[in-house]
C-alpha positions in Angstrom: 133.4 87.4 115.3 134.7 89.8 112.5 137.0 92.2 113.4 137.8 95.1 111.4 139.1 98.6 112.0 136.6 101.0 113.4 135.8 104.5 114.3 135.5 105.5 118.1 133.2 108.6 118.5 135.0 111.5 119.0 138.1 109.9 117.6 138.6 110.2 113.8 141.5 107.8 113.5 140.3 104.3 113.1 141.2 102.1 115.9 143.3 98.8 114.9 141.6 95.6 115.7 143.1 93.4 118.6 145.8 91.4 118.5 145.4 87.9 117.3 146.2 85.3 119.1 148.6 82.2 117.8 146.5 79.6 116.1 148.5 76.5 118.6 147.0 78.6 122.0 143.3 78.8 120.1 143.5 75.1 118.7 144.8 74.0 122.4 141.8 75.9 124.0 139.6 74.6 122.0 141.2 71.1 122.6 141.0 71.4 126.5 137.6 71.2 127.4 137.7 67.8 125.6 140.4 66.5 126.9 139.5 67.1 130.7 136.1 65.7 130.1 137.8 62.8 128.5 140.2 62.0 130.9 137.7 62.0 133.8 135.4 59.5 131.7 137.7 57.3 131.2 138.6 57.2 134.9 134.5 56.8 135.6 134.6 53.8 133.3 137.6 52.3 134.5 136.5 52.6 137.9 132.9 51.3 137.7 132.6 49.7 134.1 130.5 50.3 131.4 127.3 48.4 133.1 127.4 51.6 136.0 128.8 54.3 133.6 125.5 55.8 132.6 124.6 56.4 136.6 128.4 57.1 137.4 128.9 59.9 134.7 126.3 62.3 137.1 129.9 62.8 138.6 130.8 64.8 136.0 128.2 66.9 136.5 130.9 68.3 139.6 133.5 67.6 137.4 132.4 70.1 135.0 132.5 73.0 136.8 136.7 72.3 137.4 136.7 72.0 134.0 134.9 75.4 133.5 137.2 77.2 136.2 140.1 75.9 134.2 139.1 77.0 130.6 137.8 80.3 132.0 141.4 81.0 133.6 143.3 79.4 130.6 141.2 81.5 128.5 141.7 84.8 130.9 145.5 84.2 131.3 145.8 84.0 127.6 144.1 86.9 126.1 146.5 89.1 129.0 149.4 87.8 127.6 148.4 89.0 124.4 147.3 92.7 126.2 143.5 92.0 125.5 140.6 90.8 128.3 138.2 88.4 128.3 135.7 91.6 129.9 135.8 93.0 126.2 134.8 89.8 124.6 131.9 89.4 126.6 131.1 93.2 126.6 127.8 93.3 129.0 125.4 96.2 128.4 122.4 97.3 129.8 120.4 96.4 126.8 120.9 92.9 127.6 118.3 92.1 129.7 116.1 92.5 127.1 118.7 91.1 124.1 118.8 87.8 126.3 115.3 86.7 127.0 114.9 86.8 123.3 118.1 85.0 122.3 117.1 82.4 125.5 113.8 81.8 123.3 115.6 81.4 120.0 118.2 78.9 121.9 115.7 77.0 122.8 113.5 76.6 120.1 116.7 75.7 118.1 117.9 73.0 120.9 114.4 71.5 120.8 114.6 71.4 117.0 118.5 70.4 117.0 117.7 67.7 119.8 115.3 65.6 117.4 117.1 65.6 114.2 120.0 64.4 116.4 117.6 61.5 117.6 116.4 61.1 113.8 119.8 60.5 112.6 120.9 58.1 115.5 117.6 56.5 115.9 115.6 57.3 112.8 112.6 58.5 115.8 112.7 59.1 119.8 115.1 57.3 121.8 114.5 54.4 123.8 112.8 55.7 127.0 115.2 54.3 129.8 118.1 55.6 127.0 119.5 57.9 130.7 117.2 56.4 133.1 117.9 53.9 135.9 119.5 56.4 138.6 119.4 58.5 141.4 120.1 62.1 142.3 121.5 63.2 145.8 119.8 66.5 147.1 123.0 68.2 146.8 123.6 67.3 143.4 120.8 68.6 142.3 120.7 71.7 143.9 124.4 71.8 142.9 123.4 71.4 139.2 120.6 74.1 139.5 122.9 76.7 141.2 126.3 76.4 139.6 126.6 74.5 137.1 124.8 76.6 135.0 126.5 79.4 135.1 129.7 78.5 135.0 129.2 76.4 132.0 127.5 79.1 130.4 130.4 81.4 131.1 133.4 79.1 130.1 131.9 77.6 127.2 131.0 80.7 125.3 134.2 81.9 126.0 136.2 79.0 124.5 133.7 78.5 121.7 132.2 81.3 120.5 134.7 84.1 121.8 138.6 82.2 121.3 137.3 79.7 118.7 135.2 81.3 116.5 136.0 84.7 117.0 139.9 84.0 116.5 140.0 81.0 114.0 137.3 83.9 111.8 140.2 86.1 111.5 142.7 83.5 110.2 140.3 81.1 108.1 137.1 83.1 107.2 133.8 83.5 109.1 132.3 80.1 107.6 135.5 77.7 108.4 135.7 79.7 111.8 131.7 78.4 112.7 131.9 74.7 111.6 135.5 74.2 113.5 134.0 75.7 116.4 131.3 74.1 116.5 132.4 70.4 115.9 134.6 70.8 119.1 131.9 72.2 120.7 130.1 68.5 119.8 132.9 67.0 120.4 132.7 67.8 123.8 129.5 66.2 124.2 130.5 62.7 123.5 132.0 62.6 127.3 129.0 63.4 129.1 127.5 60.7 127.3 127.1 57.0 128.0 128.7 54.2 125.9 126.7 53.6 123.2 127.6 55.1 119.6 123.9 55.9 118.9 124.1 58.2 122.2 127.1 59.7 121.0 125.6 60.1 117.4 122.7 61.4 119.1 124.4 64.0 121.3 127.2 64.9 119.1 124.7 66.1 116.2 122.1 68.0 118.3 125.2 69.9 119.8 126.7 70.6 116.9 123.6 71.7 115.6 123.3 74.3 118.8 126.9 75.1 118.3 126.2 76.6 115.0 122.9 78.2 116.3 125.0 79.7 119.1 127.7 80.7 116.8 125.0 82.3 114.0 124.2 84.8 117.3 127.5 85.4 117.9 127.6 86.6 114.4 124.4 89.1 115.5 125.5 90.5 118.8 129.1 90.2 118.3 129.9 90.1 121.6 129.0 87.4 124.3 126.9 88.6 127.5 123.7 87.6 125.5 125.1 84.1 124.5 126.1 83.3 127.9 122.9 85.0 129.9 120.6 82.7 127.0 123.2 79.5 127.7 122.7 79.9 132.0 118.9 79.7 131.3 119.2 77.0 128.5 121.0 74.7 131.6 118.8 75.8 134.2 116.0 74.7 132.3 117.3 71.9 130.3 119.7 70.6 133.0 119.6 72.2 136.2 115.6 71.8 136.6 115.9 68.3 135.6 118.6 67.3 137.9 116.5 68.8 140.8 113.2 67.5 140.1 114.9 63.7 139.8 116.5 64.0 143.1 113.3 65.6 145.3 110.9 62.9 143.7 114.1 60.4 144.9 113.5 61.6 148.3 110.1 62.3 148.4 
């Protein structure tokens, strides 16, 4: 996001921007969400081995959402510090529920279109068909992944991406440094809700880091985040949380 001084109606003194946050807080926020996910892979492999991982990492589908409640009250707890709230970042308007369908649309067009160049690069074509197959979805977890999981990945990531990483690493190494950084974590992220196999985490890592960029070229338009996040909850529902469902009613149908 670019932040410059500004006139307030009614007011003809321009109005300083923000304050910025240090650069070690940003980098560590953006390390975080990571680091979690990384951890709590590890312990999924550990525990059931690499043969089981692929239908053992549907656990982090619950672990997610700590991680999201943690980066969302990192992230909170840091911009009050600094006198600033994470409210003004996201900045929801009335206008938004017609700003967000159309975003949702352009998100997923730009998925769809990030999701098979990652699969060219890692697999020069699709991916092998039982690539994420070979499991089963509890009820609960599926209804668990339609109802929450969305939104509060939506929430949290858009606010550690796009609104701490992007908008604050902008101000300190220029709009196009402030995108790509952001958006590699944001692929980072990916590799550890992947199973292990580098063409899967080739895969993943270059259709997110494609959407990351896509995500962070409409944080450049809206410059705010309630029509990132509103387009990300509906990106999960359908590409995630509708999924999950359908898997675990044909399970126990």
């Amino acid at each position: 996001m670019l932040i410059s001084f500004h006139e307030v109606p009614g007011n003809p003194s321009p109005v300083a921007p923000p304050p910025a946050l240090p650069l070690p807080a940003v980098l560590g926020v953006l390390a975080l969400r990571p680091v979690l996910l990384a951890v709590s892979w590890l312990v999924l492999l550990l525990a059931v081995g690499a043969a089981a991982l692929p239908g053992a990492l549907l656990w982090q589908n619950v672990v997610i959402v700590a991680v999201d409640l943690v980066s969302i009250a990192v992230v909170v707890a840091l911009l009050h510090r600094h006198g600033r709230r994470a409210r003004d970042l996201i900045a929801l308007r009335a206008s938004d529920w017609w700003r967000a369908p159309l975003t949702f649309l352009i998100v997923m067009v730009g998925f769809v279109a990030a999701s098979y160049v990652g699969n060219l690069v890692a697999y020069a074509g699709p991916p092998p068909a039982d690539t994420e197959g070979g499991f089963t979805v509890p009820l609960w977890l599926g209804v668990w992944s339609l109802a929450l999981m969305p939104l509060t990945i939506g929430v949290a990531e858009e606010l550690v991406y796009r609104g701490i990483g992007q908008g604050e690493l902008t101000r300190r190494w220029g709009r196009w440094a402030g995108w790509l950084v952001a958006a590699a974590f944001f692929g980072v992220q990916h590799f550890f809700l992947t199973p292990p196999d580098p063409q899967a985490w080739l895969a993943r890592f270059v259709t997110t880091f494609l959407a990351g960029l896509l995500f962070g070229a409409l944080y450049w338009w809206h410059r705010r985040l309630a029509p990132l996040i509103i387009a990300h909850v509906l990106l999960d529902v359908v590409g995630l949380g509708l999924p999950m469902l359908y898997v675990a009613l044909a399970a126990g149908a």
